[in-house]
C-alpha positions in Angstrom: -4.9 -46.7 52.4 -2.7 -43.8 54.0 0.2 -45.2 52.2 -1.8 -45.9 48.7 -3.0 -42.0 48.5 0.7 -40.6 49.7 2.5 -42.9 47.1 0.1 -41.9 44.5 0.7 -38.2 45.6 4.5 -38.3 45.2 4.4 -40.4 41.9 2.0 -36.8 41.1 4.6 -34.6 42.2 7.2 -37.2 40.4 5.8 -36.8 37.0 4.8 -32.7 37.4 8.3 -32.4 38.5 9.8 -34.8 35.5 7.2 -32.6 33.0 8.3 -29.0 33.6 11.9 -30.1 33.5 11.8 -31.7 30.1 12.7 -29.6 27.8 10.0 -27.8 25.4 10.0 -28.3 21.7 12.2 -26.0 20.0 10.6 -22.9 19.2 9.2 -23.0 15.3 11.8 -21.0 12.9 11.2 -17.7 12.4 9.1 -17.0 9.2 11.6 -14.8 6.8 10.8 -13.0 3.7 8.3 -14.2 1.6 8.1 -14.0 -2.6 4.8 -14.2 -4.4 4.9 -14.5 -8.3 1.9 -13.4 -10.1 -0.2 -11.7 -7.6 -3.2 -10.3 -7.2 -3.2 -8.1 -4.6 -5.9 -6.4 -2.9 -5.7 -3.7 0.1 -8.6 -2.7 2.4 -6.8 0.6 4.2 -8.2 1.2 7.4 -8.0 5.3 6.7 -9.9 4.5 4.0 -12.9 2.3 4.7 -14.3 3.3 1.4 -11.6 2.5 -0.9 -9.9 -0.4 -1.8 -7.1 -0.9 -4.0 -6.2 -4.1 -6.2 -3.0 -4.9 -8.1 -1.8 -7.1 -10.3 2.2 -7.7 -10.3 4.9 -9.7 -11.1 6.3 -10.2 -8.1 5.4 -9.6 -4.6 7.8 -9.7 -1.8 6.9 -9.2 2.2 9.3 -8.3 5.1 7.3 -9.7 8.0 9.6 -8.1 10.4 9.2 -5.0 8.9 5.9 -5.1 7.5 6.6 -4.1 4.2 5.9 -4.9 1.0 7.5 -4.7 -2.2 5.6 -4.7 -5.7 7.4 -5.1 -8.7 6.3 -5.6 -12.6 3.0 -3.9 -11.6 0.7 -4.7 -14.7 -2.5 -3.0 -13.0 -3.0 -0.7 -10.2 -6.4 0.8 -9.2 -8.1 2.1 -6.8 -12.2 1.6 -6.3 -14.6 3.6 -3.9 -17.4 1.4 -3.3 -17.4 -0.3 -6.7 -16.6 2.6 -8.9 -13.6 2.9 -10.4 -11.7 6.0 -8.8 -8.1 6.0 -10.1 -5.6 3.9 -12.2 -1.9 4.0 -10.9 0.9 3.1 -12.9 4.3 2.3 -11.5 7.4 0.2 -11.7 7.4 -0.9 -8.2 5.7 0.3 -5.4 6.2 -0.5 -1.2 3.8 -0.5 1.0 4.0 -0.4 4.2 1.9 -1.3 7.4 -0.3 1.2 6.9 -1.1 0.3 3.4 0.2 4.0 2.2 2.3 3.3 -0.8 5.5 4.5 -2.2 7.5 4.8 -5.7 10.2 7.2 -7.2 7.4 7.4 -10.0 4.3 7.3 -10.9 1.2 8.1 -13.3 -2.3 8.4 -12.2 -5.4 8.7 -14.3 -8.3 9.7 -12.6 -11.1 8.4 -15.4 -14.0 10.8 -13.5 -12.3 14.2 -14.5 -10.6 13.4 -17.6 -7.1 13.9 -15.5 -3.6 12.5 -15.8 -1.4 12.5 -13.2 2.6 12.4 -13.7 4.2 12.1 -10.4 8.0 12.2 -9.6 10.4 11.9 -6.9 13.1 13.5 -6.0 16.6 12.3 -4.5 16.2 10.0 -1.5 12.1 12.2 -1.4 10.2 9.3 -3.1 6.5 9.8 -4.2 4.0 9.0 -2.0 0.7 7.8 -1.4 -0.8 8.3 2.0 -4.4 6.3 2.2 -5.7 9.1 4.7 -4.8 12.5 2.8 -3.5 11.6 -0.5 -0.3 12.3 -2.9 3.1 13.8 -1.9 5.3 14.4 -4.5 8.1 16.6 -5.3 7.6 17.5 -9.1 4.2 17.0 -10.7 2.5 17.8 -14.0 -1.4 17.8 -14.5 -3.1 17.0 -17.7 -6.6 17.2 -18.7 -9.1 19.1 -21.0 -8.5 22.5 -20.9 -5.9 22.2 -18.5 -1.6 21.6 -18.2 -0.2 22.5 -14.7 3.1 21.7 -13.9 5.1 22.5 -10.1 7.1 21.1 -7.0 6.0 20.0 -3.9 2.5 18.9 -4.8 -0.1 17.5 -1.9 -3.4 16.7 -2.3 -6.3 14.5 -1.7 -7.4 11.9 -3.6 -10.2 13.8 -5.8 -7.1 16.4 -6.5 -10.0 19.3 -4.9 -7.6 20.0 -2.0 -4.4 20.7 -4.4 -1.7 23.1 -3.8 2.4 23.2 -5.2 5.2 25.6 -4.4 6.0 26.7 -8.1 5.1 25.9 -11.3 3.4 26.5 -14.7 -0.2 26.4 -14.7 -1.9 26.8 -18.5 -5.8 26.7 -19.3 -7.9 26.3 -21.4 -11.8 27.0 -22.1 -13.9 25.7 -25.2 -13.2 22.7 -27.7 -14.3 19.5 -27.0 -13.6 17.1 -24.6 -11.7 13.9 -26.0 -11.7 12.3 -22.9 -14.4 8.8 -22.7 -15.0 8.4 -18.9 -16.3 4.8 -17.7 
């Protein structure tokens, strides 16, 4: 009996042995980049519990390694706050990157609430961008709406444009006439 358990012990020990020096499967291949082709995008940005953001586009291509995204033939950009529609972005291309803050050498945002639109431009290698927990950065600007044309550098603000402020600029308003502007 003696014999029985010890020869069953060491075929134990055999196979354990035998197991761990097999070799493992080969690892699975890295995933690389990944294109998407007529995307609908949506983006849930943990700054921004409130808002959500959802594109349509061309072409969608991730960077897993880097965690980055890159947009290009947006057809629709916009940006909701519950379900109300808060802003519409337009842009070429946009990346965005793990933290879901975007960024473009250009863009145009409409903000239907106020009437507002929003030409944005960067600058050299000083792209425009949109962070989802303060805002816009962007090195030229130019504000249109009724009664209203403002135009500068170095423009930051939040997303409801009441925190605003620019180095230089233009700024000419307006009061009276009507306003031609149809908010949803």
């Amino acid at each position: 009996m003696v014999r029985a358990a010890l020869a069953l012990l060491l075929a134990l020990f055999a196979a354990a042995f035998w197991l761990t020096r097999a070799s493992a499967p080969p690892p699975p291949p890295a995933v690389g980049e990944g294109t998407f082709e007529e995307v609908e995008l949506l983006l849930f940005p943990k700054a921004d519990p409130d808002a959500r953001w959802r594109f349509y586009a061309r072409e969608v291509r991730y960077d897993p390694k880097r965690r980055l995204a890159r947009v290009e033939g947006l057809s629709e950009g916009a940006r909701y706050v519950g379900e109300k529609l808060d802003l519409r972005l337009e842009a070429q291309a946009i990346e965005i990157d793990r933290y879901d803050n975007l960024k473009t050498p250009r863009a145009v945002v409409e903000i239907p609430a106020e009437c507002w639109k929003l030409y944005l431009e960067g600058e050299g290698s000083e792209p425009v961008r949109i962070d989802q927990a303060r805002g816009f950065f962007a090195p030229r600007f130019r504000l249109e709406g009724p009664g209203v044309r403002v135009e500068g550098q170095g423009f930051r603000a939040d997303f409801g444009l009441e925190e605003a402020s620019w180095r230089s600029g233009r700024e000419e308003w307006q009061t009276g006439g009507e306003n031609a502007c149809k908010s949803e």
